[in-house]
C-alpha positions in Angstrom: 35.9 23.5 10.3 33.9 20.1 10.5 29.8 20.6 9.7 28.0 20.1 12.9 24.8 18.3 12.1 21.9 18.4 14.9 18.4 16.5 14.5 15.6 18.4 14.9 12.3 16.8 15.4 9.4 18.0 13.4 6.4 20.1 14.3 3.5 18.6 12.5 1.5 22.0 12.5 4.5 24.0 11.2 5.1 21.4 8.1 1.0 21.4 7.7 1.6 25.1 7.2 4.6 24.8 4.5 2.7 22.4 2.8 -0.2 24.6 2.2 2.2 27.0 0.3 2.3 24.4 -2.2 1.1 26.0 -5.9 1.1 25.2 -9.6 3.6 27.8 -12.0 4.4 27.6 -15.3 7.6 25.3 -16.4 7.7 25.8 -20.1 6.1 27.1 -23.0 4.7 24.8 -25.8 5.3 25.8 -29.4 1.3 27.2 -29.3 2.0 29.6 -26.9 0.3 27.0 -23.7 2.0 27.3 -20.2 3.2 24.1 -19.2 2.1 23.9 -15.5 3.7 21.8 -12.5 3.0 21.9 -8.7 6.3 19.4 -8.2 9.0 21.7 -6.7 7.1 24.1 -5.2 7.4 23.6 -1.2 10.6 24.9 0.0 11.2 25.2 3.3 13.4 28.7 4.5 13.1 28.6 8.3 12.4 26.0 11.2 11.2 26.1 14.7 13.6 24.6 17.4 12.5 21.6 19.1 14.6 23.1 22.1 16.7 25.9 23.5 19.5 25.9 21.4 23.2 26.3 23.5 25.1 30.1 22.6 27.7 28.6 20.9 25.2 26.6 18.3 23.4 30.4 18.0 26.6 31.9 17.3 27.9 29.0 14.4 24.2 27.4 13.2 24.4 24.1 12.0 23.2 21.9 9.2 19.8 20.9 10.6 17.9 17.7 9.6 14.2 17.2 10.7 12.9 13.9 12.1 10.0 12.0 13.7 9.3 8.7 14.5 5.4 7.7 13.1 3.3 4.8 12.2 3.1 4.4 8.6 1.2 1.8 7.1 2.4 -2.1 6.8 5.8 -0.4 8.2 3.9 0.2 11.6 6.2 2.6 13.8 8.7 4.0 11.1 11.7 6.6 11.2 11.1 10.0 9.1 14.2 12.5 7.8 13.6 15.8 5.7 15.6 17.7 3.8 18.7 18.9 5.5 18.1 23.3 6.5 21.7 25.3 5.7 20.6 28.3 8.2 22.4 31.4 8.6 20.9 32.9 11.8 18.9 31.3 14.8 17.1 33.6 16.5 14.2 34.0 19.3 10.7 33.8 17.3 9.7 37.4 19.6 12.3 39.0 18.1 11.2 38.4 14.4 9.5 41.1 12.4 7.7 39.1 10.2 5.4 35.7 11.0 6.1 32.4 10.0 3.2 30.3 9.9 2.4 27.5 11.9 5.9 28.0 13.9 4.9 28.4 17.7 8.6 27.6 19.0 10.5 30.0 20.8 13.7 30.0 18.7 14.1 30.1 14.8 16.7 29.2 12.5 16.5 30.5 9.0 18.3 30.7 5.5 18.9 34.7 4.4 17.2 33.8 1.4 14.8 31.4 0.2 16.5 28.3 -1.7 15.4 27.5 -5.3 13.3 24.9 -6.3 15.8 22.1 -6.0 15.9 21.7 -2.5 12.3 21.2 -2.8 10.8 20.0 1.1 10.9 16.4 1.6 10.2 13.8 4.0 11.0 10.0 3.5 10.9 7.3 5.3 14.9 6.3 6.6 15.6 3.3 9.4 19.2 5.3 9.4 18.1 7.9 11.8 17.1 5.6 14.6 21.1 4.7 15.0 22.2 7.9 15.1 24.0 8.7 18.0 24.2 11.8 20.2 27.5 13.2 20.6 27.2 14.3 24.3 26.1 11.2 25.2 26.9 8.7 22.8 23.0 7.2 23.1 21.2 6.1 19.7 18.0 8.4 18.8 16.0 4.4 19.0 17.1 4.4 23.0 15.3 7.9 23.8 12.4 7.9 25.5 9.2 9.7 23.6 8.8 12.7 25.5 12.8 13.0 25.6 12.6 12.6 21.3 9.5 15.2 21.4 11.8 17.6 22.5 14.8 17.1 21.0 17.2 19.6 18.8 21.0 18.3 19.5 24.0 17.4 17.8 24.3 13.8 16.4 27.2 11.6 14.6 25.6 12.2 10.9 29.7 11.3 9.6 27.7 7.6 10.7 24.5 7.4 8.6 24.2 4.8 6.4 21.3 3.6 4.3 19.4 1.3 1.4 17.0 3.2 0.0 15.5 0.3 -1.7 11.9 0.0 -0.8 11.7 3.2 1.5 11.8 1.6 4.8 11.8 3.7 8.0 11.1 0.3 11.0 14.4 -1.4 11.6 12.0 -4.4 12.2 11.3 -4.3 8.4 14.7 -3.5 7.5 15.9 -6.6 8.6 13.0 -8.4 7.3 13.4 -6.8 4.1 17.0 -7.0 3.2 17.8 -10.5 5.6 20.0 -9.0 7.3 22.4 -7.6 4.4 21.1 -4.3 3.0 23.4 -2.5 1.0 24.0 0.9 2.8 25.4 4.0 1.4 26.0 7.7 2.9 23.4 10.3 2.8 26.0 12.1 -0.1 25.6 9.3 -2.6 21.0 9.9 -2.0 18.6 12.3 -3.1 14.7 12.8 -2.3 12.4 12.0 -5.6 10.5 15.4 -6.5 7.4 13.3 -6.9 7.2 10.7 -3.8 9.7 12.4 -1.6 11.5 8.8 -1.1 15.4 8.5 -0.6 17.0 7.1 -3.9 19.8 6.8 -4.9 21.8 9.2 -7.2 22.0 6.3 -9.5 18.0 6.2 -9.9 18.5 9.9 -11.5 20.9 9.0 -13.6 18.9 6.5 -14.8 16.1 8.2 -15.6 13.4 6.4 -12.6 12.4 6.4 -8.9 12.3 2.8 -7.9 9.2 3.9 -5.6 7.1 5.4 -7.8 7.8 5.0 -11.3 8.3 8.9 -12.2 10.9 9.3 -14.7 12.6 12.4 -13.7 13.0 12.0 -9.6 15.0 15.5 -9.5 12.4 17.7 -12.7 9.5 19.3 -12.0 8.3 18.4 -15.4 5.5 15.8 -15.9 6.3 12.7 -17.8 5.6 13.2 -21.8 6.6 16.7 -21.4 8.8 18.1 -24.4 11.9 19.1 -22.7 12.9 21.6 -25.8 10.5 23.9 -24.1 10.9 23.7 -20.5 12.4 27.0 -19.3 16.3 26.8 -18.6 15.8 27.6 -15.0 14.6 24.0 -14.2 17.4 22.5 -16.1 
């Protein structure tokens, strides 16, 4: 069966929330017995409020869901936002939940059995690629909806379509064009990643090569700081 991929679009207060569980834990051990300590990995995100009532049939078989938002950022001015694609296993009413999830006000939930490990760490970064999705009821691109329509919006989208150049993290299609002249070099969202440190979209190649071409960090997918001794990092985050 094809993976149905529907756009949800953020709630501020319910990422301000998951952000806050943020926390530093130990990574390692050095040879004198001292913790090494990292915050990087920490925010993972397990369940999502829905933008919008979702259909019976999407309750029944919950798909991959990708957040988004459309913000003003910077030099970029009004820029395109993706996070980390959600793999739930249930969607359910919030009322019917035994437990709280903070900052979620939304009347249906989707949510993961379990909580993921830290490599699908939270992550926003800036990506032009969302404003072309288009909808597949409807065949109109996400850039063509009106705000309070976008505001709202949970629904299935074309993702088989996304294509993007991570180079220089641009979310305006404005300063995509202005930025590659026209000829960016676009990949699908299989051959990206999100850096652990800046949250960008690179590509897999950046990894391999040991650098995020946003910020500098020299291990975009480890939670370990640069200069750490990776003989005594903990297997776990290997």
């Amino acid at each position: 069966m094809k993976t149905r991929f529907f756009v949800n679009y953020i709630d501020p207060d319910e990422i301000q929330a998951l952000r806050k569980t943020e926390h530093s834990r130990p990574i390692g051990r050095t040879e004198d017995g001292e913790d090494i300590m990292s915050h990087l990995g920490t925010i993972v995100q397990q369940y999502v409020g829905l933008a919008s009532k979702p259909d019976q049939d999407v309750i029944d078989n919950p798909p991959t869901i990708i957040g988004i938002s459309k913000q003003k950022r910077g030099w970029q001015g009004e820029v395109w936002i993706m996070s980390r694609p959600l793999y739930p296993a249930w969607i359910k009413p919030l009322s019917e939940l035994d437990f709280t999830i903070p900052g979620c006000k939304r009347e249906f939930v989707a949510g993961e059995e379990q909580k993921a490990s830290w490599h699908s760490f939270y992550a926003e970064s800036n990506c032009y690629a969302i404003a072309d999705l288009r909808l597949t009821k409807d065949g109109r691109r996400l850039k063509e909806l009106p705000p309070e329509e976008l505001e709202d919006l949970f629904a299935e989208v074309e993702f088989d379509d996304f294509r993007f150049d991570p180079e220089g993290s641009i979310g305006s299609l404005e300063k995509r064009d202005e930025f590659f002249k026209n000829s960016p070099k676009e990949v699908e969202f299989d051959t990206l990643c999100f850096c652990i440190n800046c949250e960008c979209l690179i590509h897999q190649d950046n990894v391999a090569n040991g650098e995020c071409w946003e910020c500098g960090c020299p291990e975009p997918e480890h939670p370990a700081y640069e200069g750490a001794d990776y003989n005594c990092i903990f297997e776990e985050f290997f």
